[in-house]
C-alpha positions in Angstrom: -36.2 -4.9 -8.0 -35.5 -1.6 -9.8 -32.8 0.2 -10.8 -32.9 4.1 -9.3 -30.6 7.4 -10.7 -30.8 11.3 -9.4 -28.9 13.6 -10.3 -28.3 17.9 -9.2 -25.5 19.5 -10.5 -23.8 21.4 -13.4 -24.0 18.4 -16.1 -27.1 17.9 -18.7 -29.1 15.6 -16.3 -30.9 13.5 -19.5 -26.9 12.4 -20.3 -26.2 11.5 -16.7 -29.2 9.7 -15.5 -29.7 7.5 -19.0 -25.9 6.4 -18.5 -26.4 5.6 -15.3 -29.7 3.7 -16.1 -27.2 2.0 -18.8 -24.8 0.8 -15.6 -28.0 -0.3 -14.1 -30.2 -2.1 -16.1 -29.4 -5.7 -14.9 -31.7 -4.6 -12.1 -35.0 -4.3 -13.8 -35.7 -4.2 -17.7 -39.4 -4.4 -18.1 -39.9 -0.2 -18.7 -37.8 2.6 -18.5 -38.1 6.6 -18.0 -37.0 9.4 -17.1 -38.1 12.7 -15.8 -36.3 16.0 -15.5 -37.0 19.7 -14.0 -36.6 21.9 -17.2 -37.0 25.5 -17.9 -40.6 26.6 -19.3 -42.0 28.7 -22.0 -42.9 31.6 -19.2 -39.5 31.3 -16.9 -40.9 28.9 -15.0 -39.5 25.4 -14.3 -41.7 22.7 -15.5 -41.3 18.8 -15.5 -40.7 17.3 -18.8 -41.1 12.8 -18.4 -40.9 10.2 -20.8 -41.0 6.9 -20.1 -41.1 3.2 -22.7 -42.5 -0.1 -21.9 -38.8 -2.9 -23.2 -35.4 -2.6 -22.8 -33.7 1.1 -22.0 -33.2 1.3 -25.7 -36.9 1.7 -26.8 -36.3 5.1 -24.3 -33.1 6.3 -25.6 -35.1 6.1 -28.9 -37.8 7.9 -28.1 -35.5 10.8 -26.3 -33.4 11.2 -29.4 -36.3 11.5 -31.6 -37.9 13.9 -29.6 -35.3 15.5 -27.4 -36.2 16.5 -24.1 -35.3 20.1 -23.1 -31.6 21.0 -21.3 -31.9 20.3 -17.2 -29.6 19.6 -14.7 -31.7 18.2 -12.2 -33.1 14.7 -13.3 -34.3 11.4 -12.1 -34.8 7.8 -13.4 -35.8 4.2 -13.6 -35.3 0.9 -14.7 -38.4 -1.1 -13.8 -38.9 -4.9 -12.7 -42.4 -5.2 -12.8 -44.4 -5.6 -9.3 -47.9 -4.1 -9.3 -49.2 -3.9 -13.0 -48.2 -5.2 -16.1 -45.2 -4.0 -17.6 -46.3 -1.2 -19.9 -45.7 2.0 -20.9 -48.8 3.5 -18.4 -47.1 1.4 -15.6 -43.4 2.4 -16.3 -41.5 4.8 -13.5 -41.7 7.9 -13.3 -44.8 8.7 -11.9 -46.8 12.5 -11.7 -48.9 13.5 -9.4 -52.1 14.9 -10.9 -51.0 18.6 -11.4 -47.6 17.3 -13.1 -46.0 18.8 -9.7 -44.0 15.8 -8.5 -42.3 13.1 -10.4 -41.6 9.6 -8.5 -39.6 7.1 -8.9 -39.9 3.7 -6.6 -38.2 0.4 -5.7 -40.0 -1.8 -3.6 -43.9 -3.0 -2.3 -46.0 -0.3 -0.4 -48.1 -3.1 1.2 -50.7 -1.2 2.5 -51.3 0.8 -1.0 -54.8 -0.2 -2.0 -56.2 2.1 1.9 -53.8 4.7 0.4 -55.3 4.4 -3.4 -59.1 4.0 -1.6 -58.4 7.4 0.1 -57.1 9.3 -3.0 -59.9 8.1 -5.5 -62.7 9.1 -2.8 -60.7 12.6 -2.6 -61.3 13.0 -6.4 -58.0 11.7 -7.3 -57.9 10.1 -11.0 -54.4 7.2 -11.0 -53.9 6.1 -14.9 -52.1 3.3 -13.6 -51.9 -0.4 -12.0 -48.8 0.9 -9.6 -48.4 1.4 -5.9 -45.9 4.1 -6.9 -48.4 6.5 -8.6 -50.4 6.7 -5.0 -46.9 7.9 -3.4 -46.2 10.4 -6.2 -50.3 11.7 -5.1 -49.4 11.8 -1.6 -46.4 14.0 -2.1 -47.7 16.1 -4.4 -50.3 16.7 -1.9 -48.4 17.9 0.4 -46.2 19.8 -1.5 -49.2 21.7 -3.0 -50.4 22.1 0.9 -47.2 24.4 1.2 -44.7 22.0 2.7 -41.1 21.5 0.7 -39.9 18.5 -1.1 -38.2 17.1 1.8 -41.1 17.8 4.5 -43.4 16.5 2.1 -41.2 12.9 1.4 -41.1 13.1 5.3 -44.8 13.2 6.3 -45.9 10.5 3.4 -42.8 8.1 4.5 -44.7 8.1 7.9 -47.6 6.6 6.2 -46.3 3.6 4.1 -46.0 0.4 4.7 -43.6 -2.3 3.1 -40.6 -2.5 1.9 -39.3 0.9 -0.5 -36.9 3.5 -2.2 -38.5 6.5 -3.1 -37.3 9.1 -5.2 -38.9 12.6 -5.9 -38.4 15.8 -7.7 -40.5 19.2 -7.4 -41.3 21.1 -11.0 -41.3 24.2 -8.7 -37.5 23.6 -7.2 -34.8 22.4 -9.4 -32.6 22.8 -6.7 -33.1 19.3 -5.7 -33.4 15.7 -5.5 -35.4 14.3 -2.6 -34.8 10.1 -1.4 -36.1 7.8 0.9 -35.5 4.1 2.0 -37.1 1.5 4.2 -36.0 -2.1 3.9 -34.7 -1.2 0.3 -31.2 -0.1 -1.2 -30.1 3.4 -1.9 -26.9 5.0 -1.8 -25.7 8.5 -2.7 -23.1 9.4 -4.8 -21.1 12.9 -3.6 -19.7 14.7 -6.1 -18.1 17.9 -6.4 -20.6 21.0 -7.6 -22.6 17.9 -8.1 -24.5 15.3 -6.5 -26.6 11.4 -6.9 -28.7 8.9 -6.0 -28.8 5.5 -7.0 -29.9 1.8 -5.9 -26.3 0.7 -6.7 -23.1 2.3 -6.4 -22.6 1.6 -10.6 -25.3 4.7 -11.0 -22.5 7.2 -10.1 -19.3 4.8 -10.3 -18.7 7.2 -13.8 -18.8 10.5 -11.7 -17.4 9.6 -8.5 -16.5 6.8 -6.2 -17.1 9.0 -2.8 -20.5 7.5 -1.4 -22.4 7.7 1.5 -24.5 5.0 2.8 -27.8 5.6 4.6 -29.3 4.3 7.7 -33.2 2.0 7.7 -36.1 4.8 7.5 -33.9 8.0 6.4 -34.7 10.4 3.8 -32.1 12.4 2.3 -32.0 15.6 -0.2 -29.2 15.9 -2.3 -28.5 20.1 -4.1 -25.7 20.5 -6.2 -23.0 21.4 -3.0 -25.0 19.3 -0.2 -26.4 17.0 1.4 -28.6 16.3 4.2 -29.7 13.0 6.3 -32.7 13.3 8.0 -34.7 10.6 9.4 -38.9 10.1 8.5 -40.0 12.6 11.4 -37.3 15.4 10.4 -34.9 14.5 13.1 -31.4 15.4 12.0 -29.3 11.8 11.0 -26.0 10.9 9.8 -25.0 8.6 6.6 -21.6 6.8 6.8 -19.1 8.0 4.0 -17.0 5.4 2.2 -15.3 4.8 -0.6 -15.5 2.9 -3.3 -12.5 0.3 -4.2 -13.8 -0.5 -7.9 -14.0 1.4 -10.7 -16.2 1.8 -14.2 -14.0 -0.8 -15.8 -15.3 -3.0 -13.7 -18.7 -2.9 -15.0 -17.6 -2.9 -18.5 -17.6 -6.4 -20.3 -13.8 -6.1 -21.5 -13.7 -7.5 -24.7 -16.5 -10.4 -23.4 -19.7 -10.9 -25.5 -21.8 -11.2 -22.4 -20.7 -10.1 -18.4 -21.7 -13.2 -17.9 -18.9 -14.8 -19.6 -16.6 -12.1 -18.5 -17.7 -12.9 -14.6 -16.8 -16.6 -15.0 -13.4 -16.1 -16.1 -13.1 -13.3 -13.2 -13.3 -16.5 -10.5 -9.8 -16.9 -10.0 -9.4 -14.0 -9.1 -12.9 -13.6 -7.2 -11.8 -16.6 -5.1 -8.5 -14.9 -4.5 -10.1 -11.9 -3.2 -12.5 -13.4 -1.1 -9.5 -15.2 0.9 -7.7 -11.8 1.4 -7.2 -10.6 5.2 -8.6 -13.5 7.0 -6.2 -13.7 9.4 -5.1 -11.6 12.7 -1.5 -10.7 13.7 -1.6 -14.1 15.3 -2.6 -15.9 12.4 -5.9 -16.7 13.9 -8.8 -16.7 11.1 -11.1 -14.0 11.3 -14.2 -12.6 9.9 -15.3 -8.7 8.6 -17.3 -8.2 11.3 -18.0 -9.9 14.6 -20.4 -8.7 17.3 -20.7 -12.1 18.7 -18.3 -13.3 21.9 -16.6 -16.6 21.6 -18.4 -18.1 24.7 -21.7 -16.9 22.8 -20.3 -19.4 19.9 -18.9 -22.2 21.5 -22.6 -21.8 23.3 -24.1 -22.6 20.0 -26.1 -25.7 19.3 -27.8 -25.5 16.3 -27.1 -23.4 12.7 -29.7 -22.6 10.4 -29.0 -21.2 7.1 -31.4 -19.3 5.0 -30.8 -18.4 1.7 -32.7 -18.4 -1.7 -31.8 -19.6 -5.8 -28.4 -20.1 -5.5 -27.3 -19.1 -2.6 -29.6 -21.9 -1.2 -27.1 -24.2 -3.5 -24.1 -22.4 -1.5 -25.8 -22.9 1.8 -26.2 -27.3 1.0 -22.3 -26.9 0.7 -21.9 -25.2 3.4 -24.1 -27.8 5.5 -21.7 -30.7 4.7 -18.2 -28.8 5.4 -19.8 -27.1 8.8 -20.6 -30.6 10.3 -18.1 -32.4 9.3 -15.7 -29.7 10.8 -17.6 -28.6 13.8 -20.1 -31.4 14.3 -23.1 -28.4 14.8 -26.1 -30.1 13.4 -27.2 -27.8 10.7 -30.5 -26.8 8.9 -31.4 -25.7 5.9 -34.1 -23.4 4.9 -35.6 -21.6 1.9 -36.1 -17.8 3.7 -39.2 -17.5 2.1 -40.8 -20.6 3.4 -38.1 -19.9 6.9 -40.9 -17.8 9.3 -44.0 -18.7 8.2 -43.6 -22.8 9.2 -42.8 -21.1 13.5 -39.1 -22.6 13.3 -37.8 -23.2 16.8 -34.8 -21.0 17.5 -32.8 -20.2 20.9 -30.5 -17.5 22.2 -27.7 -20.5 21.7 -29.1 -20.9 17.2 -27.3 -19.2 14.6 -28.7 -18.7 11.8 -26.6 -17.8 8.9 -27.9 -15.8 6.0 -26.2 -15.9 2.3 -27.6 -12.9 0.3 -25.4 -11.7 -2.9 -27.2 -8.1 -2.9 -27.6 -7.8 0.8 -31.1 -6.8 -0.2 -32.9 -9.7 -0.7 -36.4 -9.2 0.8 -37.3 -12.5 1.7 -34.1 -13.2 3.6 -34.1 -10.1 5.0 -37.8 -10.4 6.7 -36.4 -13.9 8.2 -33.6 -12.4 9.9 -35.4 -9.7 11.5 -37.8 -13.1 12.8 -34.8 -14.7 13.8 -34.1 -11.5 16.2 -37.0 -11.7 17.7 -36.6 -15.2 18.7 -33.0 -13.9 20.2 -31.3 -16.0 18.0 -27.6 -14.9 16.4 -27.0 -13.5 13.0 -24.5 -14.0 10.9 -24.5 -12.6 6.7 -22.5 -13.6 3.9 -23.1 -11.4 1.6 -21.3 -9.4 -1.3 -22.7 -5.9 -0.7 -20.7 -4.0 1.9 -23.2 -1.7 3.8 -26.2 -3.2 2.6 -29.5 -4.1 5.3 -28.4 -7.4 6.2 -24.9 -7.3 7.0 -26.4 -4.1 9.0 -28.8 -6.0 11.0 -27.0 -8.6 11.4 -24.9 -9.9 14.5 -21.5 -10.7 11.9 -20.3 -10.5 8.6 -18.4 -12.5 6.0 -18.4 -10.1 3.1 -17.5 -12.2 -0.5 -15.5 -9.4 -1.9 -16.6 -10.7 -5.7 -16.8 -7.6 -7.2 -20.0 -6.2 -8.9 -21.4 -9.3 -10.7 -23.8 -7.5 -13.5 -25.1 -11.1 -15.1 -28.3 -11.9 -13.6 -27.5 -15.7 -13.1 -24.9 -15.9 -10.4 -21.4 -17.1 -11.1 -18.3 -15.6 -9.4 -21.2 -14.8 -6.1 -21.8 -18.2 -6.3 -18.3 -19.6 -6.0 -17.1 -16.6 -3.2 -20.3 -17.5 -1.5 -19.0 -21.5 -0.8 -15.6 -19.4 0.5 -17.5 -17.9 2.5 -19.0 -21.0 3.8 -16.0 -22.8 4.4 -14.3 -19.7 6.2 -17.1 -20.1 8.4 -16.9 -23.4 8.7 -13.3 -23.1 10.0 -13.6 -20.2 12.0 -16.3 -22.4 14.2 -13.8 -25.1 14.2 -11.4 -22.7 15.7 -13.1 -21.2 18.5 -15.0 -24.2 19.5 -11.6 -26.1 19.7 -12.9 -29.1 16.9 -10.2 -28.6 14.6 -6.3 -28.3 15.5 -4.9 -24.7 14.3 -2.3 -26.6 11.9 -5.4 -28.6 10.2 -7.6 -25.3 10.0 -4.0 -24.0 8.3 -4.2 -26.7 5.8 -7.9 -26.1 4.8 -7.3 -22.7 4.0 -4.1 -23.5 2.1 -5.8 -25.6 0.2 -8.7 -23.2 -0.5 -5.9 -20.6 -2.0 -4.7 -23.3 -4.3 -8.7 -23.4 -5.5 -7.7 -19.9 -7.7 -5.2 -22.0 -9.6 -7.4 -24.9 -9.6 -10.4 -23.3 -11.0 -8.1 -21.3 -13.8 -7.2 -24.8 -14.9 -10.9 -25.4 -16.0 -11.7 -22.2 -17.6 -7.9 -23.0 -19.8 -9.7 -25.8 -21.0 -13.3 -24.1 -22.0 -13.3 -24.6 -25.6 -14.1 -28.7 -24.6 -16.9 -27.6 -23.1 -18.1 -24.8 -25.9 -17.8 -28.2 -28.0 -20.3 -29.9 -26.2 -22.8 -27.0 -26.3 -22.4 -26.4 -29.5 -23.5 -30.5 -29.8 -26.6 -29.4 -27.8 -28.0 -26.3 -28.9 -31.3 -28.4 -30.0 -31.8 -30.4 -26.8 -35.3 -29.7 -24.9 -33.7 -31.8 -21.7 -31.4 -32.2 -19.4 -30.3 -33.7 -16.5 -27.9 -33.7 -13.1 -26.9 -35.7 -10.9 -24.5 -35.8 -7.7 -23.5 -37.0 -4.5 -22.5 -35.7 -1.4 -21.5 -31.7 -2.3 -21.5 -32.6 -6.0 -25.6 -32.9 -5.1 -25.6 -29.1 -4.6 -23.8 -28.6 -7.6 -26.0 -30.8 -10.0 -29.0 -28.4 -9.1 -26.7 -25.4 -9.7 -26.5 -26.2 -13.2 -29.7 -27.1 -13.4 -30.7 -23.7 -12.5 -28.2 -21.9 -14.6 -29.7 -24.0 -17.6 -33.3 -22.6 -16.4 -32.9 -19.2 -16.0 -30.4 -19.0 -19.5 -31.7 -21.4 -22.1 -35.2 -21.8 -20.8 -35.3 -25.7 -21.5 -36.3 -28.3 -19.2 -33.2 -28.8 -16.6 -33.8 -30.8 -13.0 -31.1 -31.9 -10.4 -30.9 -35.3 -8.5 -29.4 -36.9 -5.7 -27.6 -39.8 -7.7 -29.2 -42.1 -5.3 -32.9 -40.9 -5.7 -32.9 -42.0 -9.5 -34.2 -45.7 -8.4 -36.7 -43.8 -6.3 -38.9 -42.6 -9.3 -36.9 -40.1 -11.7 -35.0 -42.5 -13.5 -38.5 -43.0 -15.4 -37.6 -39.6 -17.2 -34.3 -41.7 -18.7 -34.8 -42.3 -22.8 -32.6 -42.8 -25.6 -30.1 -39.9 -26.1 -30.9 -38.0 -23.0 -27.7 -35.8 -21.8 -26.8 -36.2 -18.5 -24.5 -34.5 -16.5 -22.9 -36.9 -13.6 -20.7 -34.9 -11.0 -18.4 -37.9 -9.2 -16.7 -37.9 -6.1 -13.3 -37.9 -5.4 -11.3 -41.3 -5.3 -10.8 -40.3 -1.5 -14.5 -41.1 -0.5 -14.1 -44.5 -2.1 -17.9 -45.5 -1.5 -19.4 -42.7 -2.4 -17.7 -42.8 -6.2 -18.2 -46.3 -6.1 -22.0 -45.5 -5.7 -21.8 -42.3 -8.2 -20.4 -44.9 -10.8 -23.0 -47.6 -10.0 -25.4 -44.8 -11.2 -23.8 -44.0 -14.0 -24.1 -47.4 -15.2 -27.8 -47.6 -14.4 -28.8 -44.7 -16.8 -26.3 -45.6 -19.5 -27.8 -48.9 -19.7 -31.0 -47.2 -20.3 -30.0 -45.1 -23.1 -28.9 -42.0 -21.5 -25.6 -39.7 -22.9 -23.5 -39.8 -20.0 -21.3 -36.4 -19.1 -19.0 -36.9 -17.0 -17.1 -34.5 -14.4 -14.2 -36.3 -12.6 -10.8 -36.2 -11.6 -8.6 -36.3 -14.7 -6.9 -39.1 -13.8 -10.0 -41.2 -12.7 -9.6 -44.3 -15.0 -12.3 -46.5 -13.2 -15.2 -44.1 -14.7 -13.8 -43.1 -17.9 -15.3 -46.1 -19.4 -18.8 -45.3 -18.7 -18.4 -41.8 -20.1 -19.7 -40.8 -23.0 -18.2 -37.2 -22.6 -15.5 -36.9 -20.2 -14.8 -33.2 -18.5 -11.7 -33.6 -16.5 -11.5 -31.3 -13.2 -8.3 -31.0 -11.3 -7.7 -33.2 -7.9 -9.2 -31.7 -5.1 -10.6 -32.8 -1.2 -14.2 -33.5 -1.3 -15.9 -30.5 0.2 -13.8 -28.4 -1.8 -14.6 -29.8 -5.2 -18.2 -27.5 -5.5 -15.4 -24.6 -6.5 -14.3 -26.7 -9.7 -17.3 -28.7 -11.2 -19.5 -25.3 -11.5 -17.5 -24.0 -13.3 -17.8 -26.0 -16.5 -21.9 -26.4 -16.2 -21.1 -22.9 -15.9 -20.0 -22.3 -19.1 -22.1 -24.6 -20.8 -25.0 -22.7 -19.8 -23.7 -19.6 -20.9 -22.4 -20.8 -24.1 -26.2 -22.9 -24.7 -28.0 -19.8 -24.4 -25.9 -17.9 -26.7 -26.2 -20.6 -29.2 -30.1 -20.5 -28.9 -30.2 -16.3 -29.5 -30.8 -15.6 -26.1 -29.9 -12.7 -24.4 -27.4 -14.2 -21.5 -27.0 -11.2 -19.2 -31.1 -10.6 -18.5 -32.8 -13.9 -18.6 -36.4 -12.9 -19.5 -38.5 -12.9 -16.2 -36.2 -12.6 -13.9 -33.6 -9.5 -12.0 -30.4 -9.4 -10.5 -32.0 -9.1 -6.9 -35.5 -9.6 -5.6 -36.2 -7.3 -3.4 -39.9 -7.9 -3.0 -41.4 -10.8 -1.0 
C-alpha cells in the first residue's frame, strides 16, 4: 500500500504534493519522491524527480538542499515496498528511458515479468527491481508513438494485470495529470483553477473537500479547470461527486504525542457516531445500504465472515453476538486463506466482510469469489465509496473517522458496532428477537460511549503499569467467550507496537500445552467475564489461579465491583458493568493504551510500526 498525490493548478506543485505526501505517509514509509513538469533551459518543459529511500523527511531534505525548479503540475509517492527492496533506485517516481513520463503506482501488476521480458528484448534498460518502472516504459512508449497522455494510460491499462493505481505525467504537457485504477484506491480532489489526485481523501482535505470518486477500470485526467472520466478503452464514464464531512483538523494530532493516542481517546465519540441514523421513521433498525430483500435474509442459512488482523478479532465478536441473537450458524475465515480451501457457499450464505480501508486486497479477491458462488455480500467497512462496499450486496459503514495510526483502535471498536448492528438487524427481520429487546440492545450499545469514556478517565493506572514493563520481552492474554477475541487483540497491538513476544489464549487451552510457557514474573493479562455468565467467570478465575500458582503476574480486567477475583490479582484494571457480548468495547481499551504507552516507553515510533502499513492492498 502506497500513498499517491497529483496536482494541476496555479499553486507551486513541490509545496502541494510534499504536504499532501505529509497527510499521507501512514500509508507507506519505505521511500519517497517526487517528480514535477518544470520549465527548461531552452523554453521547453522538462521533468525534474527526486526521490529518497526512509521516511518523507530524508526527501524534504534533499529538496531543500537542492531545490527543485518552480512547477505547477507535480506528482508523488510514499512507498510500501512490493517488488524490490526499499531503496532509493526502487523508490516511486519512475521515468521512462527518454525521461518523458514519470509514474507513480500503488498496487501488484501480476503479469509484469511478460511485460519486463518484452521491453528488455526491445532494447529497453530498467535500473530497477519494480513492476512500476515497466508501466512508466509502456507509457512512454506510446506517448513517444504520438498518442497523448491520456490515450497512452488507456492502451497500457488494457494490458496489465493485477491489482493498481497509476499515475502519470508527460515532460511535454504540463497541462496535466493522467490516473488510473483497477482493484486499487484513488480519488480526485476538485478544486477551483485547480485540481488532485490522491489514494486518500487527506491528499487534498487542505485544498478542498469536493471529491469525486471513480468507478473499477477508469482512467481519469485532471487540467487545472477540468476533469474527465474515461473508462480503459476511451469510452466516455462518469465519477460520483461527494463531499467530504471532515476536515484537516482531523488528521492533525491535537495536542497528542502520537495519533495513535489521540484515536483512542476519539472512541467515545467514534462509538457515538457509528450508532447515528440507524433507525427509519418507524424506528425499525436499518443499515447504509441494502440491496438485499428481507425474504432473501430470512432465506439465509449460513454467514461467513472474512476479515484479516484485526478485523478478524471484530469478526470472533461478532460470531458470538450473531448466534446467540439469530441462531445463524456462523463461520469464520481468514480472507486470505477464504477461496483457496473451495468453501461451500449457496445463493441462501452471506458472507460478511469487515475491511477498515475498503481496499484490502485479500478480502476484496474473496468477495468477488463469493459472487461467483451467488452468495450475498455484505461490508463493514469505514471508507465510504471504496471497492468493497461497491461490490458488495450491503453496507454498514463505521463512520470512525480517518484513523491515521497504523494499528487499529477506534476502527476496531466501530467495527464490533458494526457487528452487533448486524446482529440485530438479522434478529429483526428474521423475527428472533422481539422489537422492544432489539430496543434495549441498542440502548445499551449508546450507553457503551459513556462506558468506554470511563476507562480512558482512568488511563494514568494503566500508563503505571507500562511504565513497570518497559523491560519485559513477554507477554501474555487470556480470555473467555468474547473476552477470547480481545486477549489476541492486545496481543496484536503489543506485536505490531513494541515488537516483543505477545500471544493470545483461550483461558481454557492453557492446560492443553501453553501453560508450559508460565515462569516466575511472567505478566499476564486475564480478561474475565461478567458475574452474569456465572460459569464462565467461575472458569476464567479457576485459570487465573492455575498460572498464579505457577508464578505468573496476574493482570486483571473485571468489573469494578468483582470481589470474588480481586484476590487473585496482582494488578487489578477495573471496567465498568456491562452485558457480556458488549464488554469487547471496554477491555480494549486499556490493552489499548498499554500498548501505546509500552512502545513509547521503548523509543518506538507508535504511529508506523516498522514493517507494516495502514492498509494492505496487495495479496
Amino acid at each position: 500500500m502506497c500513498g499517491i498525490v497529483g496536482y494541476v493548478g496555479e499553486k507551486q506543485a513541490r509545496d502541494v504534493v510534499v504536504e499532501g505526501l505529509r497527510l499521507l505517509e501512514y500509508r507507506g514509509y519505505d521511500s519517497a519522491g517526487i517528480a514535477l513538469v518544470a520549465g527548461g533551459e531552452l523554453g521547453q518543459t522538462v521533468l525534474v524527480s527526486d526521490k529518497r529511500a526512509g521516511k518523507l523527511a530524508n526527501l524534504e531534505k534533499a529538496i531543500a538542499e537542492d531545490a527543485l525548479p518552480a512547477a505547477t503540475t507535480g506528482i508523488g509517492h510514499t512507498r510500501w515496498a512490493t517488488h524490490g527492496a526499499p531503496n532509493d533506485v526502487n523508490a516511486h517516481p519512475h521515468l521512462g528511458p527518454q525521461r518523458r513520463v514519470a509514474v507513480v503506482h500503488n498496487g501488484i501488476l501480476e503479469n509484469f515479468a511478460r511485460l519486463r521480458d518484452e521491453l528488455e528484448r526491445a532494447g529497453h534498460d530498467l535500473l530497477s527491481e519494480t513492476d512500476t518502472e515497466v508501466a512508466a516504459h509502456l507509457i512512454e512508449n506510446e506517448v513517444l508513438a504520438g498518442a497523448d497522455l491520456t490515450t497512452a494510460m488507456q492502451n497500457v491499462c488494457r494490458r496489465l494485470e493485477g491489482a493498481f493505481t497509476l499515475v502519470a505525467i508527460d515532460a511535454h504537457d504540463p497541462s496535466r495529470v493522467v490516473a488510473a485504477r483497477r482493484n486499487s484506491p484513488l480519488v480526485v480532489g476538485l478544486g477551483v483553477g485547480e485540481n488532485f489526485i490522491g489514494s486518500d481523501v487527506a491528499a487534498f482535505i487542505e485544498h478542498t473537500r469536493e471529491a469525486l470518486e471513480l468507478g473499477q477500470d477508469q482512467v481519469v485526467t485532471i487540467t487545472r479547470d477540468a476533469v474527465a472520466v474515461s473508462d480503459f478503452d476511451g469510452n466516455e464514464a462518469q465519477g460520483r461527486q461527494y463531499h467530504v464531512d471532515w476536515d484537516l483538523a482531523a488528521a492533525e494530532k491535537d495536542g497528542y504525542d502520537w495519533f495513535m493516542r489521540k484515536e483512542i481517546f476519539e472512541q467515545p465519540r467514534a462509538i457515538a457516531d457509528a450508532l447515528l441514523g440507524r433507525h427509519d421513521e418507524n424506528g425499525q433498525l436499518q443499515l447504509d445500504e441494502v440491496r438485499i430483500s428481507d425474504d432473501e435474509l430470512r432465506d439465509i442459512d449460513k454467514i461467513v465472515i472474512i476479515a484479516c488482523g484485526t478485523s478478524n478479532y471484530a469478526a470472533m465478536v461478532a460470531k458470538y453476538a450473531i448466534e446467540h441473537w439469530t441462531r445463524i450458524p456462523c463461520e469464520i475465515e481468514l480472507s486470505h486463506e477464504f477461496r483457496y480451501r473451495d468453501p461451500i457457499l449457496t445463493r441462501n450464505t452471506l458472507v460478511v466482510a469487515i475491511s477498515q480501508s475498503g481496499e484490502t486486497a485479500d478480502t476484496l479477491m474473496a468477495i468477488r469469489h463469493a459472487k461467483k458462488q451467488k452468495a450475498k455480500v455484505l461490508a463493514i467497512c469505514n471508507t465510504n465509496g471504496s471497492t468493497i462496499p461497491r461490490e458488495s450486496d450491503a453496507v454498514i459503514y463505521t463512520h470512525a473517522g480517518p484513523e491515521i495510526g497504523v494499528a487499529s483502535t477506534k476502527g476496531f471498536l466501530t467495527q464490533l458496532v458494526a457487528c452487533y448492528l448486524l446482529g440485530l438487524y438479522l434478529a429483526q427481520v428474521r423475527g428472533t428477537k422481539y422489537g422492544d429487546e432489539i430496543a434495549a440492545v441498542v440502548g445499551e450499545l449508546a450507553a457503551m460511549s459513556d462506558r468506554v469514556q470511563q476507562v480512558l478517565d482512568d488511563a494514568d493506572r494503566v500508563y503505571a503499569l507500562a511504565e513497570r514493563f518497559k523491560d519485559t520481552t513477554s507477554v501474555l492474554f487470556i480470555g473467555r467467550h468474547a473476552g477470547f477475541p480481545v486477549a489476541l487483540e492486545g496481543a496484536l497491538k503489543l506485536k505490531e507496537l513494541a515488537y516483543i513476544h505477545a500471544e493470545g489464549f483461550a483461558a481454557g487451552e492453557l492446560k492443553h500445552g501453553p501453560i508450559a510457557l508460565i515462569e516466575p514474573g511472567l505478566p499476564v493479562f486475564c480478561v474475565v467475564p461478567p458475574r452474569g455468565r456465572d460459569q464462565l467467570h467461575d472458569k476464567m478465575i479457576s485459570a487465573i489461579q492455575e498460572i498464579r500458582a505457577r508464578g505468573a503476574l496476574t493482570i486483571v480486567l473485571a468489573e469494578a465491583d468483582d470481589d470474588e477475583v480481586t484476590p487473585y490479582a496482582d494488578v487489578f484494571i477495573p471496567l465498568p458493568t456491562v452485558p457480556t457480548l458488549l464488554q469487547p468495547l471496554v477491555a480494549t481499551v486499556p490493552l489499548q493504551l498499554f500498548a501505546c504507552e509500552l512502545a513509547t516507553l521503548m523509543g518506538h515510533d507508535v504511529d508506523q510500526p516498522r514493517n507494516l502499513a495502514k492498509s494492505v492492498t496487495v495479496e
